[in-house]
N, C-alpha and C positions, 0 to 999 in steps of 0.2 A: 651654588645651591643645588643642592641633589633632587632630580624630577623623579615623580613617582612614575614607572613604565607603563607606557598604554597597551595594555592586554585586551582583545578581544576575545571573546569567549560566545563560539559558532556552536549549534547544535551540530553534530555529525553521524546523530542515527538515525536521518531521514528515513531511510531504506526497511529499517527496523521498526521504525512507527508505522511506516507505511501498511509494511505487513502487518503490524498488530491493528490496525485498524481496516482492513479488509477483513481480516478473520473472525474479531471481534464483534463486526457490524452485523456479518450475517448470523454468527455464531447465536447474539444475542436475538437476533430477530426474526429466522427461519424455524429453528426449535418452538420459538412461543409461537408464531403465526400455528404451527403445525397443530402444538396443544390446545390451542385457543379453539381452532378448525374442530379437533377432535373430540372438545369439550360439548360443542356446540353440536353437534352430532348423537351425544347423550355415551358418547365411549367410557370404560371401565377405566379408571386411573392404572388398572397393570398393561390394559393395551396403549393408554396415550404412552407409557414409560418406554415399552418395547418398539412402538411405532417412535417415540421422540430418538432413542439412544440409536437405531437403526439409519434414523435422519442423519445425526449428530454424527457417527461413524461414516456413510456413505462423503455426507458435505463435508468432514472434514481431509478422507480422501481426495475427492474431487480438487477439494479450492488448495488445496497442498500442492496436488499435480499441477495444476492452473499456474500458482508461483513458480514451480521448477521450471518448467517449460518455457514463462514468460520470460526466468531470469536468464535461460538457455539460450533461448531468441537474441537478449540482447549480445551476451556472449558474442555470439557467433555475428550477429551481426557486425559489433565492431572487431571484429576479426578480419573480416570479410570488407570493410572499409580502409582497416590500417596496410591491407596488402594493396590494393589499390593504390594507397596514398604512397608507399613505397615505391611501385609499377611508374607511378604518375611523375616522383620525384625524380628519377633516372629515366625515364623516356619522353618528357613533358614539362624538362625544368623552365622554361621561359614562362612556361604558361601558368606555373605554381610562383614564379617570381611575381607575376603580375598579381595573384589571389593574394600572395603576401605584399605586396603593396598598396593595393585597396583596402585590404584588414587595418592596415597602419593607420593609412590614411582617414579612416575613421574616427580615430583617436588624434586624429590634428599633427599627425606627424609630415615634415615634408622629404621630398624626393633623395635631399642631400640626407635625411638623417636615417631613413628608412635602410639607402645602399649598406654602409657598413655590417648591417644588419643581415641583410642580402648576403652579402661575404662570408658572415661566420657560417651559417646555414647552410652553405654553398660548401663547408668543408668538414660541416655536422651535420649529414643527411638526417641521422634520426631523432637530433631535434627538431630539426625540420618537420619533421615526420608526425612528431606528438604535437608539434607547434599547430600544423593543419588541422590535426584530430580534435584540437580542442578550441579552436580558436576561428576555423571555418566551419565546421561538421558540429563542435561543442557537443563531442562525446569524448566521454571520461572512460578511463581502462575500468572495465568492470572486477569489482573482485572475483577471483577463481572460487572460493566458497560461496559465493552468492545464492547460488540457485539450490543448492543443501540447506544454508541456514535459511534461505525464504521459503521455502515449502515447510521446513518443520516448525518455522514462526509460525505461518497462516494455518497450518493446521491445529498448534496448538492453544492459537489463540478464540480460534471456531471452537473447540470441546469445552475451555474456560467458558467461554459466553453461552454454550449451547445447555449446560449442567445447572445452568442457575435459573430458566424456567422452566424445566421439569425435575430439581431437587422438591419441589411444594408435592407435586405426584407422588414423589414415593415415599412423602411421608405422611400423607391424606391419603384416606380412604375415598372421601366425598368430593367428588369433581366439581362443584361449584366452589367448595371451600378453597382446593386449591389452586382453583384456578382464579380464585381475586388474590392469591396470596401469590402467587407466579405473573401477575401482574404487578400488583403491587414491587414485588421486587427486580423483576426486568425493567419496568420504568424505569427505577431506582438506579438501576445498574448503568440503563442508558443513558439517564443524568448526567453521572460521575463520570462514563466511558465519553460522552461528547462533551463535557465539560474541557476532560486532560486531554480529548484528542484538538480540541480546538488549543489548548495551550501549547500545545507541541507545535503545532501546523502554524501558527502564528494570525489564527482569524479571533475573533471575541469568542470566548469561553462559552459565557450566556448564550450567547444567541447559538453557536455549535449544539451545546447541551438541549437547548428546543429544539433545534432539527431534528434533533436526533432521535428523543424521545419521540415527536409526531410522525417521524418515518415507520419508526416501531409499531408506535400504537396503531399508525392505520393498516400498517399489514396484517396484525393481531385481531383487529374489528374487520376490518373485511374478512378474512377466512372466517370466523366467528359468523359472521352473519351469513356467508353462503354456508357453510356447514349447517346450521340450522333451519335456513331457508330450504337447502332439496333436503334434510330426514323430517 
């Protein structure tokens, strides 16, 4: 009788969500703090525009560079670990035989089944090698585009989030008007955006989507309220 094949089906753009939701978060919630601030203050809707887009450019430079750099780090990091592990496997093999026996033996293996093991490793240094990186250190080879495609995610996910509470600006003249109407709709957005970032991330939708929204809103009421408090 023919079985149906059991197919697992893993998310594999962690790295990708990651970044869209660092960029996203502030994207959506620096921009409105900022206008909120600036509404509160009694500013002209063409300066909160000029002061928002300035924001929006500068943050999304910044958190762009922040990704590249970070994803650079790791790069080089395990760069900088896998030469090591090489160093360590040719002048320190007894002592990488012992780390590969304890790794095993975690997993309920015994002495006799582990050696053979031992043997191949012993005439494949550089599985050896990956075997260490991933399975003592559990670092994974980093993609060589990483650090490209992570700054131009995080950047462009910051201007996405940043244009949608100050689009109400530039099509209001009246800064109360559009400043319930740029609330209204970053709420909105921070809803939907913590709703799917919680789907992705694998925690409750709902509850993500509150967070997220109350992280929002209180930055937005605080600026708002010191901005009105000192003018």
């Amino acid at each position: 009788m023919p079985q149906t094949p059991h197919i697992e089906r893993h998310f594999t753009a962690s790295q990708t969500v990651r970044d869209i939701v660092i960029g996203m978060a502030d994207g959506l919630t620096v921009p409105f703090a900022l206008a909120a601030g600036l509404t509160g203050a009694i500013a002209t809707t063409g300066i909160i525009v000029t002061a928002g887009m300035a924001e929006i450019a500068a943050g999304s430079i910044a958190m762009g560079l922040g990704g590249y750099l970070a994803a650079k780090s790791d790069a080089e990091h395990y760069e900088s670990e896998l030469k090591r592990e090489h160093r360590e496997v040719i002048e320190k093999p007894e002592a990488e035989r012992h780390e590969v026996r304890d790794i095993f033996r975690t997993y309920g293996l015994t002495d006799e089944q582990i050696t053979p093991i031992l043997s191949a490793f012993q005439s494949r240094p550089q599985d050896w090698v990956n075997f260490m990186m991933r399975f003592e250190l559990g670092i994974e080879r980093p993609d060589p585009k990483r650090a490209r495609n992570s700054a131009g995610t995080i950047a462009g996910a910051y201007i996405a989030g940043g244009l949608i509470p100050l689009l109400p600006y530039m099509l209001y003249s009246d800064t109360q008007t559009a400043l319930a109407i740029s609330a209204c709709a970053t709420l909105i957005a921070l809803f939907i955006f913590g709703y799917i970032k919680g789907h992705f991330t694998g925690t409750k939708p709902l509850r993500s989507a509150l967070q997220t929204v109350f992280i929002g809103g209180t930055a937005a009421s605080a600026a708002f309220g010191i901005a009105r408090a000192l003018s």
